[in-house]
DRENBA-849596 format. One record per residue (C-alpha): x, y, z. Coordinates in steps of 0.2 Angstrom, whole numbers, padded with zeros to 4 digits, always signed. Layout:
<pts>
XYZ ...
</pts>
This chain:
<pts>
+0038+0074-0230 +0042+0081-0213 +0043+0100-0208 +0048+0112-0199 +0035+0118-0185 +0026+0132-0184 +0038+0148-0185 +0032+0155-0167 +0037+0140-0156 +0053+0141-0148 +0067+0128-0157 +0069+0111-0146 +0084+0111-0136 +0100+0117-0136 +0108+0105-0150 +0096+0113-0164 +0107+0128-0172 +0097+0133-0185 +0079+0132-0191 +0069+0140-0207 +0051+0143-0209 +0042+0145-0226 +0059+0153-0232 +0055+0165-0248 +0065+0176-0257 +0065+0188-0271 +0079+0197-0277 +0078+0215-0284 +0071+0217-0301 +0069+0197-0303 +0051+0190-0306 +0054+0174-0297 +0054+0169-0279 +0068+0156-0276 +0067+0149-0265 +0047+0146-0262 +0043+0143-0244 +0056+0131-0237 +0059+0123-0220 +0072+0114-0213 +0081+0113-0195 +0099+0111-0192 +0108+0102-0175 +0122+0098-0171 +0133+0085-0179 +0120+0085-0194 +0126+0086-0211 +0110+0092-0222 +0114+0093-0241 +0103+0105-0251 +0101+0098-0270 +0092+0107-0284 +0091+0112-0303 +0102+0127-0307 +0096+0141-0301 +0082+0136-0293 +0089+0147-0275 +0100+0133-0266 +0116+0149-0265 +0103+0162-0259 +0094+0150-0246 +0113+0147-0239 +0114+0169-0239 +0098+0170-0229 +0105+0157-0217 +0119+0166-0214 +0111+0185-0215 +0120+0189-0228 +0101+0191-0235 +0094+0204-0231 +0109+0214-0222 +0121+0213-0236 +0112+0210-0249 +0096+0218-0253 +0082+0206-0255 +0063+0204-0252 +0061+0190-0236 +0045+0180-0232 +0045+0166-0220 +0057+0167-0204 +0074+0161-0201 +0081+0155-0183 +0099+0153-0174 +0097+0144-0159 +0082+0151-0149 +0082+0167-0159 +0076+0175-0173 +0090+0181-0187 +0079+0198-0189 +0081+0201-0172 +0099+0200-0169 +0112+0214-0169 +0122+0217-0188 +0135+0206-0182 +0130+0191-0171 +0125+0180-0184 +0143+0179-0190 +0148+0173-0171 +0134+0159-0176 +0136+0154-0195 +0151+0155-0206 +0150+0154-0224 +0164+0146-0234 +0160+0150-0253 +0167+0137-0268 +0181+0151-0273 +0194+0152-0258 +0201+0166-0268 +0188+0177-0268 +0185+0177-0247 +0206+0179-0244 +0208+0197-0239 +0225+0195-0230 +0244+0191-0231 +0250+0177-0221 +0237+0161-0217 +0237+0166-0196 +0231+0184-0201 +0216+0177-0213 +0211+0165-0196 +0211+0179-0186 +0201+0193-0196 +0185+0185-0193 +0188+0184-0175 +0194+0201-0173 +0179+0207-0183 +0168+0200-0169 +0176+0208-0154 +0186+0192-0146 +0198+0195-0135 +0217+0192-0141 +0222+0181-0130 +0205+0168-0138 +0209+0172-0154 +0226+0166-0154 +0221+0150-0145 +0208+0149-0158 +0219+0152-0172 +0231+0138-0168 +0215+0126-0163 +0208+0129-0181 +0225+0127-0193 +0230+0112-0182 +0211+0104-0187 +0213+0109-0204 +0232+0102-0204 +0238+0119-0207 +0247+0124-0192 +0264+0122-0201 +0261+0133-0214 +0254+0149-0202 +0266+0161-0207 +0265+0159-0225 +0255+0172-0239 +0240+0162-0246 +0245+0164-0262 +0256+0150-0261 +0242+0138-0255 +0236+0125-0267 +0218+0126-0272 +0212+0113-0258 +0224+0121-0244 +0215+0138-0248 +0199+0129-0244 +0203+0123-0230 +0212+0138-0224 +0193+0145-0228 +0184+0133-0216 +0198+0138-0202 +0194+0156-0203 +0176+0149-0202 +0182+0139-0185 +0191+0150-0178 +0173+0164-0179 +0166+0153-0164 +0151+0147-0177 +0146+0130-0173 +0135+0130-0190 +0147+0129-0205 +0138+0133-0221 +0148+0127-0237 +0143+0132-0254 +0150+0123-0270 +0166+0122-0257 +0176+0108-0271 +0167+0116-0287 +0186+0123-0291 +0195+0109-0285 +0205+0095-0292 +0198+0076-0286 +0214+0074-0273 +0211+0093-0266 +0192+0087-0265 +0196+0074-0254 +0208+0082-0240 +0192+0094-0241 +0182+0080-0236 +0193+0073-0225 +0193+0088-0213 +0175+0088-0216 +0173+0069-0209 +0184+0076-0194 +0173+0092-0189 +0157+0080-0190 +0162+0066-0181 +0167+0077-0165 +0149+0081-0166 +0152+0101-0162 +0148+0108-0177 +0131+0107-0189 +0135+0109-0209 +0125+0117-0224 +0131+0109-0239 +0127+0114-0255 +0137+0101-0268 +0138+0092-0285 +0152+0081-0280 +0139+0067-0272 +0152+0053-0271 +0162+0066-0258 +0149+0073-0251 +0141+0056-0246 +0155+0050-0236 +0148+0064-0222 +0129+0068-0226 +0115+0060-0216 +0102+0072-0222 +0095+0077-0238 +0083+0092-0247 +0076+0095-0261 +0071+0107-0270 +0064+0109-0289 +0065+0123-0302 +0056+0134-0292 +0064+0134-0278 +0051+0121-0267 +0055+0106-0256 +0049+0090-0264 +0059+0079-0253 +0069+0078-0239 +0075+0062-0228 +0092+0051-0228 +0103+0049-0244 +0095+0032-0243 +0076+0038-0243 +0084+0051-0256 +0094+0046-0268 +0089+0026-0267 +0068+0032-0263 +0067+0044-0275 +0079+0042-0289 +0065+0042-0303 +0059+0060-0297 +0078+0065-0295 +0081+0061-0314 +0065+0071-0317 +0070+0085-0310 +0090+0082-0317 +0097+0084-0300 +0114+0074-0300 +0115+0058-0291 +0125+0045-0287 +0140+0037-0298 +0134+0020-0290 +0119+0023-0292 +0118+0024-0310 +0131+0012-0313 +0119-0002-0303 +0105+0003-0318 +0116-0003-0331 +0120-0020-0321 +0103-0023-0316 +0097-0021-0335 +0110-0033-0338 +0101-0045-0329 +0114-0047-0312 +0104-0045-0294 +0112-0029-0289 +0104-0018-0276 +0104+0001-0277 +0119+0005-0268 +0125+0022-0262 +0144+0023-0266 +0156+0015-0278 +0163+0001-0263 +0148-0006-0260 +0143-0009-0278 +0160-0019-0280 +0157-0028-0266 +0142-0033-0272 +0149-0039-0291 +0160-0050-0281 +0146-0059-0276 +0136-0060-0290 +0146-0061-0305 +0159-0073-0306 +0176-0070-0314 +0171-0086-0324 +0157-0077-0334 +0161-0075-0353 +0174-0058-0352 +0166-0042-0363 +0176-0030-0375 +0178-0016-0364 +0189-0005-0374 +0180+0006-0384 +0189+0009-0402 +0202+0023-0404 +0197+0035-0417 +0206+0036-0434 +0224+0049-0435 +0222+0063-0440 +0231+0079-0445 +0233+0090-0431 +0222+0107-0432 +0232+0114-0417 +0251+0111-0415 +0261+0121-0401 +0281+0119-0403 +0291+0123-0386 +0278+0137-0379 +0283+0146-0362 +0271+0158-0356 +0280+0171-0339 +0270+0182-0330 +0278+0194-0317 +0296+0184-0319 +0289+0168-0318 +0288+0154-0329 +0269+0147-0328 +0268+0135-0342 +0283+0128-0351 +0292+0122-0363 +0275+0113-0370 +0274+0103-0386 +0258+0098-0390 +0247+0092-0404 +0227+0092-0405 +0220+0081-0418 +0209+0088-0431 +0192+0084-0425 +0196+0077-0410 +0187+0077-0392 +0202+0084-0378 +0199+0084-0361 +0214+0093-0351 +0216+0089-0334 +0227+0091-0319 +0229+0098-0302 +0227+0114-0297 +0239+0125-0302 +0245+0115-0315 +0243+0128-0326 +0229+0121-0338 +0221+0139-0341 +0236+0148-0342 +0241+0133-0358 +0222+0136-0366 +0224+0155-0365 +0238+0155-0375 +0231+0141-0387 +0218+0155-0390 +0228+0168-0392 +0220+0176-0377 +0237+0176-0368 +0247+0181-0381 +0259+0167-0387 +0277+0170-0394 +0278+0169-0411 +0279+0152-0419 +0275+0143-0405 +0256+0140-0406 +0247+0136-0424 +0228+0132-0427 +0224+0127-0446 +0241+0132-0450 +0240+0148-0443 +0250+0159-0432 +0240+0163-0417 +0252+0176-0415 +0246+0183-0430 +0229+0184-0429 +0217+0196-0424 +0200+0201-0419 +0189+0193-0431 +0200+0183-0438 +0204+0176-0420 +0184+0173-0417 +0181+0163-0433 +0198+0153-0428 +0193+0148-0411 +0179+0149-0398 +0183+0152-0381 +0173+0150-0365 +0180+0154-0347 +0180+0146-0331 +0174+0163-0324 +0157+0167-0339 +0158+0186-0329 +0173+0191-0338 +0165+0189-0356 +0150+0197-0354 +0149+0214-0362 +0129+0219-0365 +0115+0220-0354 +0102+0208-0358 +0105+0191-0361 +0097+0192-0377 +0108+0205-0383 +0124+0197-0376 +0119+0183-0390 +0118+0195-0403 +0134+0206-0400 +0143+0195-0414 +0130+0192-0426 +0132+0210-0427 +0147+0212-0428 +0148+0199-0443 +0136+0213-0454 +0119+0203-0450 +0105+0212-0448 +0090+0210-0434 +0080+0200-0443 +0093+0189-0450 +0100+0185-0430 +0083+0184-0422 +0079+0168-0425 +0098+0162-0421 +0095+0171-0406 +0078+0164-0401 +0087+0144-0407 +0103+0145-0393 +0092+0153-0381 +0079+0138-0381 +0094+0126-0383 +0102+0131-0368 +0087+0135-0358 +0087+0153-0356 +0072+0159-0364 +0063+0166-0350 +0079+0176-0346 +0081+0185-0362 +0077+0201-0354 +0088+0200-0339 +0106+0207-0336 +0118+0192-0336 +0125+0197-0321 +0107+0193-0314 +0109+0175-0318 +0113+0162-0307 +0129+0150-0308 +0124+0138-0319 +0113+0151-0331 +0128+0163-0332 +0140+0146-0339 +0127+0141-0350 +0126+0160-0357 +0143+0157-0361 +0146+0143-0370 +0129+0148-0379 +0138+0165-0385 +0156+0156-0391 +0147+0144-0401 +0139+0159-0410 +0152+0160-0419 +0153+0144-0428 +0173+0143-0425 +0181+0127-0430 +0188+0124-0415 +0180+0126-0396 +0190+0129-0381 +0181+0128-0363 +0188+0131-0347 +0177+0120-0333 +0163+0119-0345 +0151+0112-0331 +0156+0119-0317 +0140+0126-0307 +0128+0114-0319 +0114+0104-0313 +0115+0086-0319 +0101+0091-0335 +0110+0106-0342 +0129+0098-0338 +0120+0083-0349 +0113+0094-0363 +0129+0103-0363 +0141+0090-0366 +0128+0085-0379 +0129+0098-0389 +0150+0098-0387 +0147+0079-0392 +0134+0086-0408 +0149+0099-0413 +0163+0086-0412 +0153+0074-0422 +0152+0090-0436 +0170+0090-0437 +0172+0104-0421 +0188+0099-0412 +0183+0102-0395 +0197+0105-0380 +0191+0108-0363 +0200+0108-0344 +0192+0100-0334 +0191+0096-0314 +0178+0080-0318 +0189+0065-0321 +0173+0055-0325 +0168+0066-0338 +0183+0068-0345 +0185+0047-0348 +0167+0047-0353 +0170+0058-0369 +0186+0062-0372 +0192+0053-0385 +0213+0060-0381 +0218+0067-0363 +0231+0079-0361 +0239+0078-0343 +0247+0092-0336 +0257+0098-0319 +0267+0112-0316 +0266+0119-0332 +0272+0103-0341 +0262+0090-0351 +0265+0075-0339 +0255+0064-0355 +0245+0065-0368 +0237+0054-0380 +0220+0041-0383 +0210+0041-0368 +0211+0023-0364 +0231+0022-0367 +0234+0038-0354 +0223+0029-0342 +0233+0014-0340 +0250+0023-0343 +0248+0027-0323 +0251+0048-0329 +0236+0051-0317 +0243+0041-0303 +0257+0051-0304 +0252+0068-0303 +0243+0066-0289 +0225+0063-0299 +0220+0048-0296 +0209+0036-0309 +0191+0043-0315 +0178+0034-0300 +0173+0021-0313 +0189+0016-0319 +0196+0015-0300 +0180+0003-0296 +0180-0008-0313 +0202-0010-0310 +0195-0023-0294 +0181-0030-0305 +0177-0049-0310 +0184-0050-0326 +0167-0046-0337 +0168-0028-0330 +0188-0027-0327 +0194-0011-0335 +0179-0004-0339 +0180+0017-0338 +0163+0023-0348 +0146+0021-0341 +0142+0018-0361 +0153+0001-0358 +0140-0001-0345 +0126+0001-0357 +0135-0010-0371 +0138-0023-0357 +0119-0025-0353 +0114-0023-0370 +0126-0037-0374 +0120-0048-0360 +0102-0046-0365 +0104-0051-0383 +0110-0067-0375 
</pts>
């Protein structure tokens, strides 16, 4: 493993823009230290991606990079942090602003103006630039990010990918040739992803800027990364090279730790199980160039198709629902039924209005009467705890559930309110705390927790309440590849039980892997809905601007064994199949 060296000698040349020695930090009233005693350097025209468990410091390394730790938030610092030949601590409040820009993986949350030229200019003007640079800088960065069009417009009416990459404009237009990007696609849908990435690919190939990348979305991220770190649970580097030496090198220690890898990586296990000479590839193209080679379309043709589950009755019918807010129409007129014990994923571009739709399914946006039913009943009509035993609802945003002020108690506050008494809920307690691997924060605000902790917290505390039917909203946004595993698991375990399951969903792969129905929408419409297999090839996706889940879009050009093929568990059944031979 290669390091940093020593923290006193001066960084080498002018390319290097950034550079961390022994980096540890603790946070107020937290008894960890995450991350433990990092290093890593930064030039320019590298694209280092920083992988991890949940919670294991990757978001606070990318704040100390910046300064944001310790001048803006408080936090206990060892180690030293450089920005070109200088050290962070020694630089006035605001410089290191004119030399790293953070975009963040909500654009909403970092849009403080009214028209997209303003929102490129505010960082500027903060620093002092004169106004004659900043408007050269303004056009400079929209016309990079293809926004130059669209300048005199409010943000508000930006799609979710155009709001990211109005974000990395206003981080352009700061002068910083270091771009730090955390979770920057984590909201996004897979075609906003991509224009993401594509002015990504741009800013890196002109070789001016250096990128911090934190990421999930590996078979995006890829397509510009040529460093990689890692970091285990607490928060120390246990490797760092290229995503070959990486993800190819050490993908036996990467599934140890459950840091995600690559689709392609883990679709070439299955094959080589199956007995065909594939090599390790890193993205999707390369292992279908390789199947063309080694797997004739004359080999004996598999059942791909998994089988459609039986009809049911639906537990969840809505009839001609509109939902307005402020004088205008977000969702409707949707008709819509949920089979009784079925597995839903929900999908669609951004603003298609997917949350506003399972809000009112919920009854958390109230529906107009008659319009939605669960188990027969009028959502309209129900109430409290009637609601609660009904249906289970976790949100894309686990802040705006939490209500107590330990973990612990958070899990208790509706055991309580059902009449149970301490030592009845204690050990229900202790049981969803160890399943979603929180025990060691039972004692911590949940506000204290990080991204992936706080979304576990929630799903933990909606399946308290044993409600026959679960509604999630981006259930595994912010999760490491383990607990995104173990949480579909358990949605899997509830589903099996008879819980109907409905959850929206950015992750087209996860979506085709369990969902047994999709429910397509865009602008407030169902554009299809039905079995999984039968909405895939009906082209709804296509349509909307989605694109195919990555597997299916790799197995549509496949020899004819793997031709259609959509689920990793087709995969499985393929080289199990092949083996028995």
């Amino acid at each position: 493993m290669q390091h940093a060296s020593r923290p006193d000698a001066k960084p080498r040349g002018n390319a290097q823009l950034a550079r961390i020695h022994a980096l540890a930090v603790t946070h107020p009233d937290s008894p960890r230290t995450v991350p433990q005693h990092v290093s890593l350097e930064v030039e320019r025209g590298d694209v280092l991606l920083v992988l991890g468990p949940s919670g294991c410091g990757k978001s606070t390394l990318t704040l100390a990079l910046s300064g944001l730790i310790p001048n803006s938030i408080e936090a206990a610092i060892e180690g030293e942090v450089w920005l070109g030949g200088d050290r962070i601590s020694e630089l006035p409040a605001r410089e290191p602003a004119a030399r790293v820009a953070m975009v963040f993986q909500d654009p909403d949350a970092q849009i403080v103006t009214t028209t997209v030229m303003d929102e490129v200019a505010f960082g500027a003007e903060n620093l002092g630039v004169p106004a004659a640079e900043i408007e050269r800088r303004i056009e400079h960065a929209l016309r990079r990010v293809r926004l130059w069009e669209r300048r005199d417009e409010h943000p508000d009416v930006l799609s979710g990918g155009e709001k990211q990459r109005l974000a990395i404009a206003a981080a352009i237009a700061q002068g910083a040739p270091l771009l730090v990007l955390d979770e920057p696609t984590a909201n996004l849908d897979p075609r906003s992803s991509s224009e993401v990435y594509d002015v990504l690919a741009e800013l890196t190939e002109s070789g001016e800027f250096g990128i911090v990348l934190v990421e999930h979305n590996l078979d995006e991220a890829l397509r510009i990364v040529n460093r990689v770190l890692v970091l285990d649970q607490q928060g120390r580097e246990v490797c760092t090279g290229t995503p070959k030496e990486v993800f190819i090198g050490n993908a036996a220690l990467l599934d140890e730790l459950g840091v995600w890898r690559p689709l392609a990586g883990l679709a070439a296990e299955q094959l080589c199980r199956a007995g065909l000479p594939v090599a390790h590839p890193l993205s999707l193209a390369e292992l279908v160039a390789q199947l063309e080679q080694v797997l004739p379309d004359a080999d004996v043709p598999a059942e791909t198709r998994p089988p459609l589950p039986a009809a049911s009755p639906p537990l969840i019918s809505v009839r001609q629902l509109t939902v307005t807010r402020g004088g205008r129409q977000l969702v409707g007129p949707v008709s819509l039924d949920i089979p009784r014990g079925a597995f839903v994923a929900l999908i669609g571009p951004n603003g298609a209005g997917k949350t506003t739709l399972l809000q009112a399914i919920a009854g958390i946006e109230p529906p107009p009467r008659g319009t939605v039913s669960v188990a027969e009943q009028d959502v309209h009509r129900l109430h409290g705890k009637q609601l609660r035993d009904t249906i289970g609802y976790v949100f894309q945003n686990p802040e705006h559930q939490f209500l107590a002020t330990t973990v612990a108690d958070e899990l208790a506050l509706e055991l309580r309110a059902r009449g149970m008494t301490h030592a009845e809920l204690a050990p229900l307690v202790a049981e969803s705390l160890q399943r979603f691997g929180l025990t060691e924060h039972a004692d911590e605000h949940p506000f204290l927790l990080s991204g992936g902790q706080k979304r576990r917290l929630s799903v933990a505390t909606a399946l308290v309440s044993g409600a026959q039917c679960l509604i999630l909203d981006e259930p595994t946004y912010g999760q490491d590849r383990n607990r995104a595993s173990e949480l579909v698991s358990v949605l899997q375990q509830l589903n099996d039980a008879d819980t109907t399951v409905l959850m929206a969903t950015h992750d087209l792969q996860l979506a085709a892997e369990h969902a047994d129905h999709l429910v397509v929408m865009t602008d407030g419409h169902i554009a299809a809905a039905g079995p999984t297999a039968t909405v895939l090839e009906s082209g709804a996706l296509e349509k909307v601007g989605l694109g195919m889940p990555p597997l299916a879009r790799v197995f549509a050009q496949a020899p004819a064994p793997l031709r259609g093929m959509y689920r990793m568990q087709q995969l499985v059944d393929f080289a199990a199949e092949r083996s028995a031979r």
